[in-house]
C-alpha positions as CSV (number, residue, x, y, z in Angstrom):
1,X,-5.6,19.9,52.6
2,X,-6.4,21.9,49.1
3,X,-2.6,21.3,48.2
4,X,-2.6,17.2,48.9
5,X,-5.9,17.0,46.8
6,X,-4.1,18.6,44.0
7,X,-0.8,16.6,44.1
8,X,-3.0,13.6,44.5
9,X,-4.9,14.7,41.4
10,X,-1.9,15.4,39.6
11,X,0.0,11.7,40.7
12,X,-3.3,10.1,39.5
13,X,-3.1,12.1,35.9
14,X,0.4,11.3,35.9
15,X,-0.1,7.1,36.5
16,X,-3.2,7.1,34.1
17,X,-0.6,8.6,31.4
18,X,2.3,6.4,32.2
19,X,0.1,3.5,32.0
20,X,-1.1,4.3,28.5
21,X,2.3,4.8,27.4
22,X,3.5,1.1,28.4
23,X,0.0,-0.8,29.0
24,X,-2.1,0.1,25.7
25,X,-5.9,-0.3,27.0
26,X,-8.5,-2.7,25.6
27,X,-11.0,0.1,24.6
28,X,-7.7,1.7,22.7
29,X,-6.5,-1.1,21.0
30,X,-10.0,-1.7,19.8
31,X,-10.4,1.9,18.8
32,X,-7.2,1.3,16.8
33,X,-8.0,-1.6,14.9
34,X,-11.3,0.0,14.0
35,X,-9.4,3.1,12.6
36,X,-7.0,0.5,10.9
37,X,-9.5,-1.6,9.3
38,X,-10.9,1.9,8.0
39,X,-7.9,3.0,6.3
40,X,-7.6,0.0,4.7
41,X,-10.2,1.0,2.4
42,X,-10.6,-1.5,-0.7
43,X,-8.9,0.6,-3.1
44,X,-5.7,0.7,-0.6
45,X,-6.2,-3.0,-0.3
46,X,-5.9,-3.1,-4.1
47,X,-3.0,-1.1,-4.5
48,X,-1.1,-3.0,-2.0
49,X,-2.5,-6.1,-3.8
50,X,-0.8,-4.5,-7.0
51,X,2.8,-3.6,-5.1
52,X,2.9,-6.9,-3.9
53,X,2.8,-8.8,-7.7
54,X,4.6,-6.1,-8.7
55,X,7.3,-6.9,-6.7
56,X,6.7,-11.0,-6.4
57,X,7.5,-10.5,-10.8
58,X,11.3,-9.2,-10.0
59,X,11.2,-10.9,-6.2
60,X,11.9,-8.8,-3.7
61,X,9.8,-8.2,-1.1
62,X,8.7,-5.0,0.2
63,X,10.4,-2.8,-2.5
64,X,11.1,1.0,-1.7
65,X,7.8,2.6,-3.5
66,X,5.6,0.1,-1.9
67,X,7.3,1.2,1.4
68,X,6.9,5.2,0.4
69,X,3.6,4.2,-0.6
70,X,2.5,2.2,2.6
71,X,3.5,5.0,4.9
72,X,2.3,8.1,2.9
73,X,-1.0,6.2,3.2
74,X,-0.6,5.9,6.7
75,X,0.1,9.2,7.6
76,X,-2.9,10.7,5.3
77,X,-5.6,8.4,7.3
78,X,-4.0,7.0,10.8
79,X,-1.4,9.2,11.8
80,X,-1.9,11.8,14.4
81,X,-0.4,15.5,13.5
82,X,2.6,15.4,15.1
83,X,4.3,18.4,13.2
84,X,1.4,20.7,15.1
85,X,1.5,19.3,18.0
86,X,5.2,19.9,18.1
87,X,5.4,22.9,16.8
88,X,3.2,24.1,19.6
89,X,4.8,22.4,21.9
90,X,8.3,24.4,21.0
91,X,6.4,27.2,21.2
92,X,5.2,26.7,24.8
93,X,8.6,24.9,25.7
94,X,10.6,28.5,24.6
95,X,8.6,31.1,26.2
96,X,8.5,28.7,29.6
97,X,12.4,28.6,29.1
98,X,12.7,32.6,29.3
99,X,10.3,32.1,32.6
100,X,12.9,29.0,34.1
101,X,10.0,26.9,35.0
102,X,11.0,23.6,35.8
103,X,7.9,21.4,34.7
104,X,5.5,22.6,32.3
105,X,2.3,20.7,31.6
106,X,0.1,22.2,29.6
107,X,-2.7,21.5,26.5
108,X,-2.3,21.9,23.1
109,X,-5.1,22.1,21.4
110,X,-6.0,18.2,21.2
111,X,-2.6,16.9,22.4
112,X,-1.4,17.7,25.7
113,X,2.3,17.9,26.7
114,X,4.6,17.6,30.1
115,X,8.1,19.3,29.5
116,X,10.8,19.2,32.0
117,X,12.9,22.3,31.5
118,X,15.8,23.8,33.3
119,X,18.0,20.8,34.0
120,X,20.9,19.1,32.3
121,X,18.7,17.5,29.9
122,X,15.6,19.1,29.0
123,X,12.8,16.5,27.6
124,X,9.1,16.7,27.1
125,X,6.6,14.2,26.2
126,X,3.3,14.5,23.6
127,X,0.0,12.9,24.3
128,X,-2.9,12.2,21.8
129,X,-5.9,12.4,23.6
130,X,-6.7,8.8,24.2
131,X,-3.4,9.0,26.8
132,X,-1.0,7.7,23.6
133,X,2.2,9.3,23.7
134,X,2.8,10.6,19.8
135,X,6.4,12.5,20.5
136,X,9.0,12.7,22.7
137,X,11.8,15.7,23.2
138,X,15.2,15.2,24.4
139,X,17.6,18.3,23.9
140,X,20.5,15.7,23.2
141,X,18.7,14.4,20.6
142,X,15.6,16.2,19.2
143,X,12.3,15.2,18.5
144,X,11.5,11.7,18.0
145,X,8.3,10.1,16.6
146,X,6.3,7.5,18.9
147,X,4.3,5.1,16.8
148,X,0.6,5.1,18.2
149,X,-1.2,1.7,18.7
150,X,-3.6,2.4,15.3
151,X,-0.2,2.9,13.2
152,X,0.4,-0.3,14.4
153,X,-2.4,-1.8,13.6
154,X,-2.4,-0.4,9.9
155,X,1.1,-1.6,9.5
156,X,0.6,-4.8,10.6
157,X,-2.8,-5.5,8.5
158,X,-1.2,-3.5,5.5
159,X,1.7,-5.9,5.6
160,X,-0.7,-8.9,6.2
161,X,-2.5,-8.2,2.8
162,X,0.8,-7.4,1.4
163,X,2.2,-11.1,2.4
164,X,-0.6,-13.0,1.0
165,X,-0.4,-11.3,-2.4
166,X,3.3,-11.8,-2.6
167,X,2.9,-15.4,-1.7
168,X,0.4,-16.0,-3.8
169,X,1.7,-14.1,-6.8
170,X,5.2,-15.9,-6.1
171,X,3.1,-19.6,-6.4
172,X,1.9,-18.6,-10.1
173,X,5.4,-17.6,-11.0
174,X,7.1,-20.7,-9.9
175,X,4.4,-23.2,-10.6
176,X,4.4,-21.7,-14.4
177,X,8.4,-22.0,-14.5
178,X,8.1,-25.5,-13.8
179,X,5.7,-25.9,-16.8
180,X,3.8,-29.2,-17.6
181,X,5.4,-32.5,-16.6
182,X,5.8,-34.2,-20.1
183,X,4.3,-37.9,-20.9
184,X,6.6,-40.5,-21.7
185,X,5.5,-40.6,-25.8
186,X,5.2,-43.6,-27.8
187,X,7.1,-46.7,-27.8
188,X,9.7,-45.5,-24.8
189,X,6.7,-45.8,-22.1
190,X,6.6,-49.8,-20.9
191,X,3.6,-50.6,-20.0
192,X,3.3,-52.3,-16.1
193,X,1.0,-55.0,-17.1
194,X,3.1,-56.8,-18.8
């Protein structure tokens, strides 16, 4: 009876975490805007403000500094810490190796990870602890970055401020290059009255 309890505990954990991978929840997607809107302080408004002229004066949108710029900024105030929480989870992944465990699920520190070891393909899997999955492992391929629901948020109102400033700064430069419309001077105007 002690044993179905745990599996059933462990299913449950294991559904609650799959369903925040696929089906971001309300009270996370609020949470993310929130830490969003807070990293978009107004001196990062203003500089994305300045990016955007910047590049609306040669026209290209979305140059490579305001790009470098944009995600430095992200990863200072939104991004989780993904090189400790991978580093760690290396760390736990090799010494379970020399033990041939097959499934390791374990925390680390403020993440927590479930690594499948052993087979074919070893993988593992990073959690934030909201449930967001931050990492993923494959021994194919590496490590691999999962963007969390607040980097999405930042991007996406980073890039909103970013699109009004172009389009605005674009306007000015193409209503000035069309200049003043000239008056018809002297006696080449007709007048309709006549």
């Amino acid at each position: 009876m002690q044993i179905q309890n745990h599996i059933r505990s462990y299913v449950s954990s294991v559904i609650a975490r799959d369903q925040a991978k696929f089906e971001t929840s309300p009270a996370v997607k609020e949470a993310a805007k929130k830490e969003a809107q807070a990293a978009l302080t107004d001196d990062a408004a203003a500089r994305i403000r300045e990016h955007a002229k910047k590049d609306a004066q040669v026209n290209v949108y979305m140059q490579k500094d305001y790009i470098q710029m944009i995600n430095s900024h992200k990863q200072q105030c939104v991004s989780p810490d993904r090189q400790e929480a991978i580093s760690r989870a290396a760390l736990a992944m090799n010494r379970a190796a020399r033990g041939g465990r097959d499934l390791l699920s374990m925390l680390l520190g403020e993440y927590s990870m479930n690594a499948w070891l052993g087979g074919l393909v070893e993988t593992a899997e990073i959690f934030a602890s909201n449930g967001e999955m931050i990492a993923a492992y494959n021994s194919n391929g590496g490590w691999m970055e999962i963007s969390t629901e607040a980097e999405y948020q930042f991007l996406h109102q980073a890039d909103q401020i970013y699109f009004d400033a172009f389009k605005e700064a674009r306007g000015e430069i193409n209503a000035a290059a069309k200049g003043p419309v000239p008056e018809p001077a002297g006696e080449a105007a007709f007048d309709m009255r006549a």
